[in-house]
C-alpha positions in Angstrom: 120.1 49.0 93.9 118.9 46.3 96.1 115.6 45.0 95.6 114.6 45.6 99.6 115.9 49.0 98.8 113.4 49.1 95.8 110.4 48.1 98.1 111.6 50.5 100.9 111.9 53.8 98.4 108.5 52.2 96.7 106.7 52.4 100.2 107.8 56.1 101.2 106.9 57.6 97.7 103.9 55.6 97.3 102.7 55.9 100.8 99.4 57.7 100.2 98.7 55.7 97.1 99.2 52.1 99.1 95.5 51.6 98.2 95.6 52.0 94.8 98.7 49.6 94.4 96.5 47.2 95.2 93.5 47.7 92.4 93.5 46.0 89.2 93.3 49.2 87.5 96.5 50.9 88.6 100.0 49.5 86.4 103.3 49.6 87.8 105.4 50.7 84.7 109.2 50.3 85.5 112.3 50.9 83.3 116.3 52.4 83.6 115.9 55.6 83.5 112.9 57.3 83.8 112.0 61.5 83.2 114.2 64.2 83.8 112.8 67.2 81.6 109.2 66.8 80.9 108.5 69.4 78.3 108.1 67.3 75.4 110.2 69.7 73.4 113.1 69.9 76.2 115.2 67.3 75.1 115.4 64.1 72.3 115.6 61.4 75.3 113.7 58.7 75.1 111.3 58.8 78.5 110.3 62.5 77.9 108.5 61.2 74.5 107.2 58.3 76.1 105.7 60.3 78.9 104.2 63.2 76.5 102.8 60.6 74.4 100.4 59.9 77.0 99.3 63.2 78.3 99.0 65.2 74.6 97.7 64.7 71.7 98.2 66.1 67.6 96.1 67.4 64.8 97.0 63.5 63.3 98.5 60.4 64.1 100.7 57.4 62.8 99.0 54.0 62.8 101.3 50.3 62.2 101.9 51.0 59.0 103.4 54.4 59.1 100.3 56.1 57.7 99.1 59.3 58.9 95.8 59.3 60.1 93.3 62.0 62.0 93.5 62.3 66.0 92.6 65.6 66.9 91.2 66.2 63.6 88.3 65.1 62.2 90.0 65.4 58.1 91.0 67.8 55.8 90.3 69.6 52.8 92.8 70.1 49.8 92.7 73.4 48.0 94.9 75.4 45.7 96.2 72.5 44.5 97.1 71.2 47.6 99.0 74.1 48.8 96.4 75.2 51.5 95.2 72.3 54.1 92.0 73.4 56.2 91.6 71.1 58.7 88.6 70.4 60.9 89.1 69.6 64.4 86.7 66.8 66.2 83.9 67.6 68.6 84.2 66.8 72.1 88.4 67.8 72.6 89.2 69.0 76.4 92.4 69.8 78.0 93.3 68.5 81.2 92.4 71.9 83.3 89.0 71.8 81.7 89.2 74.6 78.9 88.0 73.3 75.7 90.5 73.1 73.1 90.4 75.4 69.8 92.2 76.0 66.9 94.0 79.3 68.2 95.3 76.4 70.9 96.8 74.4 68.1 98.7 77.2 66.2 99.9 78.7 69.1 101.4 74.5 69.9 102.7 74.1 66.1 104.4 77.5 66.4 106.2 76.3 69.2 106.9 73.0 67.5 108.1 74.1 64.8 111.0 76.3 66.1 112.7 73.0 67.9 111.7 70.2 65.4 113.9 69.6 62.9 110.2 68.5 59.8 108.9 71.3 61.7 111.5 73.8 60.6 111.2 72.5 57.2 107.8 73.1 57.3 107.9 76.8 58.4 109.9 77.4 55.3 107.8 76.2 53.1 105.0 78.3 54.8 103.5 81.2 54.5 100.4 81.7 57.2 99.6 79.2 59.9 95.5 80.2 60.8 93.2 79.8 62.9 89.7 81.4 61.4 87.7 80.0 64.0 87.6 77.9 67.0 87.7 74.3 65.3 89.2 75.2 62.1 93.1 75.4 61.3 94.4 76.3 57.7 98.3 75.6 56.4 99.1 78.4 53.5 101.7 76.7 52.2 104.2 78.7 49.2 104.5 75.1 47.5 102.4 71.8 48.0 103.9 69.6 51.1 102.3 66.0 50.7 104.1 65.1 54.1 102.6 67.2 55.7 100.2 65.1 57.9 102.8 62.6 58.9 105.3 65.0 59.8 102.3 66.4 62.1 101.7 63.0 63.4 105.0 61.4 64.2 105.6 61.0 67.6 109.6 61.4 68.4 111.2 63.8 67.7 109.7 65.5 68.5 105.7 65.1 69.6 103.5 67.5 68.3 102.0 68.4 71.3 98.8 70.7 71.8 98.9 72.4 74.8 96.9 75.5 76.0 98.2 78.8 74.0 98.8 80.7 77.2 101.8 77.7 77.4 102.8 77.3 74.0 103.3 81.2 74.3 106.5 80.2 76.5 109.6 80.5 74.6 110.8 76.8 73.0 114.4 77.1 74.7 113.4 77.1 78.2 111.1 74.2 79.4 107.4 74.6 80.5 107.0 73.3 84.1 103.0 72.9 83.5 101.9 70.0 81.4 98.5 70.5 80.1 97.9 68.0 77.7 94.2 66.7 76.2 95.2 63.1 76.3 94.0 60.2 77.8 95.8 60.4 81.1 97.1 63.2 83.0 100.0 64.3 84.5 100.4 64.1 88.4 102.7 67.2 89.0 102.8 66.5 93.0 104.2 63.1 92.7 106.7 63.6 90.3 110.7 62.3 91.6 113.2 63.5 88.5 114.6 60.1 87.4 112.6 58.2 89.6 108.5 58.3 89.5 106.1 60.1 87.1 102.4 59.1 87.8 99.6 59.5 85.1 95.6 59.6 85.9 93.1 58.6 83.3 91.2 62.3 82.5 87.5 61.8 82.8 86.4 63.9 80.5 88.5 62.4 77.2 85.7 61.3 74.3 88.4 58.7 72.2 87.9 58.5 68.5 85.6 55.7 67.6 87.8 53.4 65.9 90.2 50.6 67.0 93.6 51.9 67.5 96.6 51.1 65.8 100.1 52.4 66.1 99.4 55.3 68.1 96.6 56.0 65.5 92.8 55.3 66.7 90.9 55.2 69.8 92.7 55.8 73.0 91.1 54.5 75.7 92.2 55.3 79.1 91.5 51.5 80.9 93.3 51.9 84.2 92.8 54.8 86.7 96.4 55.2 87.2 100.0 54.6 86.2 102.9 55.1 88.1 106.1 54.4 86.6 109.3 53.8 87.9 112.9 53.5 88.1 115.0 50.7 89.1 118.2 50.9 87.9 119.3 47.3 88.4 117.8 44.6 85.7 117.8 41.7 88.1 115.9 43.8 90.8 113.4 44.9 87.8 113.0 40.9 87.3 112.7 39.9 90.5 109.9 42.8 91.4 108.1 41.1 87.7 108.1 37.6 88.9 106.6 38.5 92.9 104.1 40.6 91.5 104.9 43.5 92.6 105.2 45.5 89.3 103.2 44.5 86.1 105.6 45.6 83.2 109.7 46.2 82.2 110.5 48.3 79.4 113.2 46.2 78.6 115.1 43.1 80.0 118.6 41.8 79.7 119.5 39.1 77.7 121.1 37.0 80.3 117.7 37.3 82.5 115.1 36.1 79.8 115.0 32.3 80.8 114.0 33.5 84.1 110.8 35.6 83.0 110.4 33.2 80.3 109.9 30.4 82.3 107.6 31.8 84.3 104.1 30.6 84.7 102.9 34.4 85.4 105.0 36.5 83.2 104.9 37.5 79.0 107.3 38.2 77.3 107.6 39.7 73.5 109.2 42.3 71.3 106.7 45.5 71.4 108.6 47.7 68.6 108.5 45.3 65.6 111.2 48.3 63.7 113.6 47.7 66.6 115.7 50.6 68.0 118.8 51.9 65.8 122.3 52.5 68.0 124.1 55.4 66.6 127.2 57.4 68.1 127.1 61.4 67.5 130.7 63.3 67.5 131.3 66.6 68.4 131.8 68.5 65.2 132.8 71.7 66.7 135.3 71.3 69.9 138.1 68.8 71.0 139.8 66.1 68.4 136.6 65.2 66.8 136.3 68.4 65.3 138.9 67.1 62.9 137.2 65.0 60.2 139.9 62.7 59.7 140.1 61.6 63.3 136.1 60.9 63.2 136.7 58.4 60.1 139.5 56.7 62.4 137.0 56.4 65.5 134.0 54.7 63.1 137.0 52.2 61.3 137.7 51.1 65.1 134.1 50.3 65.8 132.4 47.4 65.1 128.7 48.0 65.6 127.5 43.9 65.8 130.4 43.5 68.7 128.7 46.7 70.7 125.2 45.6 70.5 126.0 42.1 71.4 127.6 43.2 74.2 124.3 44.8 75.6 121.5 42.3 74.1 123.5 39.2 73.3 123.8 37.5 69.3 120.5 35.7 69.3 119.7 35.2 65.1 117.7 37.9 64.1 118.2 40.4 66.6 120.8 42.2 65.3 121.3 43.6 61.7 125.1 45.3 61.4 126.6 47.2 59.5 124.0 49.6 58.5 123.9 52.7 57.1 122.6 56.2 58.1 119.0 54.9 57.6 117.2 52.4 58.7 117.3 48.3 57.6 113.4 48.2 55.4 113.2 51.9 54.8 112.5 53.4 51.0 116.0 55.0 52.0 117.6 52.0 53.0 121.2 51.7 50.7 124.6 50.7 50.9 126.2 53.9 49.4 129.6 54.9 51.8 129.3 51.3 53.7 133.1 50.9 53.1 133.7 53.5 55.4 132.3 51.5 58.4 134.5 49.6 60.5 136.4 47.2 62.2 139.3 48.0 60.0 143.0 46.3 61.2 144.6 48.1 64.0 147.3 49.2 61.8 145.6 50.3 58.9 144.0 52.7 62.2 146.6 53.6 63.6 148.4 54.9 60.1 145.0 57.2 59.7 145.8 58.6 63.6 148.7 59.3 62.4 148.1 61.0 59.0 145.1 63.1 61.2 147.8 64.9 62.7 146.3 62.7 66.3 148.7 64.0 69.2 146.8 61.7 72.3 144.4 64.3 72.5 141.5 63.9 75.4 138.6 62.2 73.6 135.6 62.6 76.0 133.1 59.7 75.9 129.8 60.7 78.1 129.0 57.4 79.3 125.4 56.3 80.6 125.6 53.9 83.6 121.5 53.6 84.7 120.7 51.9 80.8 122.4 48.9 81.0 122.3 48.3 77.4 123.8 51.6 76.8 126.2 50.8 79.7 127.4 48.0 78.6 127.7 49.0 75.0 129.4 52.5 76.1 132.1 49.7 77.9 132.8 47.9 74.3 133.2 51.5 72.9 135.4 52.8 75.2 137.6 49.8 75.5 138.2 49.3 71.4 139.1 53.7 71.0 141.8 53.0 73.8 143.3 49.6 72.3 143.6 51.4 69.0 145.4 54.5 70.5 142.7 56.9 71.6 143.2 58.5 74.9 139.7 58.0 76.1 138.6 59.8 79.0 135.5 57.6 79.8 133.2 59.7 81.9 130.2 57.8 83.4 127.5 59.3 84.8 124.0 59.5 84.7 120.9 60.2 82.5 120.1 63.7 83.7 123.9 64.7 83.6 124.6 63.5 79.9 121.2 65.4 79.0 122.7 68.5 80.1 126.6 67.9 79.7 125.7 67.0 75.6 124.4 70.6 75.1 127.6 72.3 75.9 130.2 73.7 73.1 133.0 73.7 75.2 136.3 72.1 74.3 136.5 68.8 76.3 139.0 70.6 78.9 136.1 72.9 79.9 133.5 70.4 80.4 133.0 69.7 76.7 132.5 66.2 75.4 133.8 64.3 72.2 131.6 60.9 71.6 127.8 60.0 72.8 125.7 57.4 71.8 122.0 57.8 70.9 119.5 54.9 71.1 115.9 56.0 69.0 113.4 54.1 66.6 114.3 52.8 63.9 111.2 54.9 62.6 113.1 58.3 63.3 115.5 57.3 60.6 113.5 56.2 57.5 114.2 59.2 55.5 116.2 62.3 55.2 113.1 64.0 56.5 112.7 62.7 59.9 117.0 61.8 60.3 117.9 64.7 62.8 121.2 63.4 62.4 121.7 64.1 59.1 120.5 67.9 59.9 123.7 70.5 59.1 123.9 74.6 60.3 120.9 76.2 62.1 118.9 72.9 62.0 121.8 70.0 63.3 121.2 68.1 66.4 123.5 68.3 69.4 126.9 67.7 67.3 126.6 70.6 65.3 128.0 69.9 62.0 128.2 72.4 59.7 127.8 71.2 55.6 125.7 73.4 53.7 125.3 70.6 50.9 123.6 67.8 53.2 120.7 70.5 53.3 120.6 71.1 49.6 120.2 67.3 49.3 117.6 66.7 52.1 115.5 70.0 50.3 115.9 67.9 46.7 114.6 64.8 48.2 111.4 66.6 50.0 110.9 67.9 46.5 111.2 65.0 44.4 108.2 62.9 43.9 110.0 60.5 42.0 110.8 57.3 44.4 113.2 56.6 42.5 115.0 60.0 42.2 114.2 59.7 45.6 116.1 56.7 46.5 119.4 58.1 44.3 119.7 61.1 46.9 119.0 59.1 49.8 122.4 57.3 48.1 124.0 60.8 47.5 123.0 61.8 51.4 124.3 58.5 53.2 127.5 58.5 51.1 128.5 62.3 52.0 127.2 61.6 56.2 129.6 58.4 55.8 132.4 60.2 54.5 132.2 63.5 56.7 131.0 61.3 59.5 128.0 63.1 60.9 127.1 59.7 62.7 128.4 56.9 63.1 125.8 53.7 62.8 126.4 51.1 64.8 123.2 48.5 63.9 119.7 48.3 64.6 118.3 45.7 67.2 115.2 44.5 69.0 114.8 44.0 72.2 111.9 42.3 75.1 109.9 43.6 76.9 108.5 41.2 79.6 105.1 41.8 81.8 102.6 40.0 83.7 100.0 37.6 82.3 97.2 39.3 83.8 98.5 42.3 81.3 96.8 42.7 78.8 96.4 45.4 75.0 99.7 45.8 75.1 100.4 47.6 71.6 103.0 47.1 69.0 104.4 50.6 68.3 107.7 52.2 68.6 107.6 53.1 71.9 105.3 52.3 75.2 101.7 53.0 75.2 99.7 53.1 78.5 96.1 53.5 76.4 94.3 50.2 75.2 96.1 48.8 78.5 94.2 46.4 81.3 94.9 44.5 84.2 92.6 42.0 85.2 
């Protein structure tokens, strides 16, 4: 895209709004790839989380340390020896169409939740009556105690817990709600939203923040600008060159190779807003095509190098990479090195004899390939180019966001529109432990993949049971070493990367993903 093309689409979408582009209190948000699906339990993609992080909110929070903390809530009560939680909701709580917001509001949301979310389905199990007794009071009757509980309530990807009015949680999980009602700080502009390309928020008026300084995603939200429109420019250089004239005021992320020129700059900041980094992972097909055979799925992850891929797409700087990793992330209580030798690069030959003892006949191996992320680009072109020199017969489809979201959900055998090999980009805080790891999930619960080992689940329930760290920290060993060997994922490293905005930016918070709250231009 070229950047008079940028000012030219900016100008007809924006038209009415030329006004407010020029106030102080209106950011200019711009990234990659922006929304496609907006229900905030439509889809794991990045943008949809950051979007319904800003418009709902949950009974709790996560603040910078990874503690849960109250949002909507204003605490708790233990009783039966911690197997019933009543929890209290604050005063002052309105959604976005006015209606106050009550407890029958927040069962109805968790209901919902709980059927898509992988901590969520664990927690139904281990439930026996979600209530609501009154209008500000919601009790968990839980069949055994469930200290995560508030956390898993809290997180924010994926997926949010998001309270919406009951007449919308009614809508059945599978199929998308087109009306976002949220009780957030800002609100969703339905009229001005372009798929892929703008999503404007409004601060809501009537939001009382918590009275406490926020932290994580934890705290006060304060709503500082009237408005946010955020959008998409596919090309990095344009992104820069909109930064440095002023005419947007932050980029999600920026390319390696452009950071001198923002860096420079008298005008511009720029820094590393998730301090856990991202964590690059690709997902096989369990179920259709050649990656449904386990042994060609070990050959694929001994061609890969993860460091080589990353590089590619954020350059080798110290520090900014850490490869090989395992199935959890680099810090984490779960963190170990159980099933590492299974990683790759191995020598082309010593690949090539495991093709061959696969029973590989230069089947098609699909790779969906993102082109509007150029770090997934550019690490999708690394991928693709190591499978074919080691004797994959790659077909490497490119395409873009919204058609990968809804090309990955198909079961079909790659010769009917199936797929083989995707790569996933999430937080580092999505893989900490076996709780939150959708990609260690197996049966009814997996992720888009679909693999199928009954004991991965027995091991995940042993770990949620134990509250032993240690005992903990053998499964976790136990877990990575069988989703090594049966190749559930493959982990490629985990990285950080810059964001860069303008000086006159300012409350910019360190958390995993963007936050528009605690935000101000002057």
């Amino acid at each position: 895209m070229k950047r008079r093309h940028f000012l030219a689409g900016a100008a007809a979408l924006a038209a009415p709004s030329i006004v407010h582009a020029q106030n102080s209190r209106v950011l200019r948000y711009v990234s990659s790839a922006g929304v496609v699906l907006t229900d905030p339990l439509a889809t794991t993609i990045f943008p949809t989380f950051i979007l319904g992080l800003q418009i709902f909110e949950s009974l709790y929070s996560v603040d910078e340390q990874l503690r849960p903390r109250p949002q909507m809530a204003a605490g708790h009560a233990l009783e039966d020896d911690g197997k019933r939680w009543v929890i209290t909701l604050r005063d002052g709580l309105r959604f976005h169409d006015g209606e106050p917001v009550l407890a029958r509001d927040c069962v109805a949301s968790i209901n919902r939740w709980m059927k898509r979310d992988g901590s969520g389905q664990t927690l139904a199990l281990r439930l026996d009556a979600l209530e609501a007794p009154d209008d500000r009071t919601v009790v968990f009757r839980l069949k055994k105690p469930f200290s995560q509980l508030a956390y898993v309530l809290g997180k924010t990807m994926p997926y949010l817990t998001a309270v919406m009015p009951a007449r919308l949680a009614a809508a059945d999980p599978t199929q998308p709600i087109t009306e976002l009602v949220g009780s957030g700080p800002y609100r969703f502009v339905a009229n001005e939203f372009s798929v892929n390309s703008l999503a404007v928020l409004q601060r809501f008026e009537a939001y009382r923040p918590r009275d406490e300084p926020p932290s994580g995603t934890s705290g006060g939200r304060i709503a500082k600008l009237d408005r946010v429109e955020w959008r998409v420019i596919p090309e990095p250089s344009t992104q820069i060159n909109a930064l440095l004239t002023g005419e947007i005021d932050w980029i999600a992320g920026v390319s390696p190779d452009l950071l001198p020129a923002v860096q420079g700059h008298p005008h511009s900041v720029v820094d590393v807003i998730d301090r856990l980094g991202s964590y690059a992972v690709i997902r096989p097909n369990h179920v259709a095509g050649p990656t449904a055979n386990e042994a060609v799925r070990r050959a694929i992850m001994a061609t890969l190098d993860g460091r080589e891929i990353i590089a590619a797409a954020i350059g080798d700087a110290p520090g900014m990479i850490t490869a090989p990793i395992g199935v959890f992330a680099p810090g984490s209580p779960s963190a170990n090195s159980a099933g590492m030798e299974h990683l790759g690069p191995k020598p082309l030959a010593e690949i090539r004899a495991m093709l061959k003892q696969a029973g590989y006949a230069n089947e098609r191996l699909v790779l969906l390939h993102q082109r509007d992320v150029a770090t997934q680009d550019a690490m999708l072109q690394v991928i693709a180019k190591r499978l074919v020199e080691a004797g994959f017969n790659v077909d490497d489809q490119v395409m873009d966001l919204a058609t990968v979201v809804k090309r990955r959900n198909s079961r079909e055998v790659p010769d009917k529109g199936g797929w083989s090999l995707q790569l996933g980009i999430g937080s580092c805080v999505d893989s900490f432990s076996p709780m939150l790891n959708i990609g260690l999930r197996t049966g009814a619960a997996a992720w888009i993949g679909w693999p199928g080992d009954p004991v991965m689940e027995d091991l995940r329930d042993r770990w949620l049971d134990s509250a032993d760290a240690a005992e903990q920290k053998r499964l976790a060993g136990k877990i990575q070493e069988a989703a090594l060997s049966e190749v559930l994922v493959i982990p490629l490293g985990s990285y950080q990367a810059s964001s860069a905005w303008r000086s006159n930016v300012s409350g910019i918070l360190k958390t995993n993903m963007p936050i528009m709250w605690n935000v101000s231009k002057s």
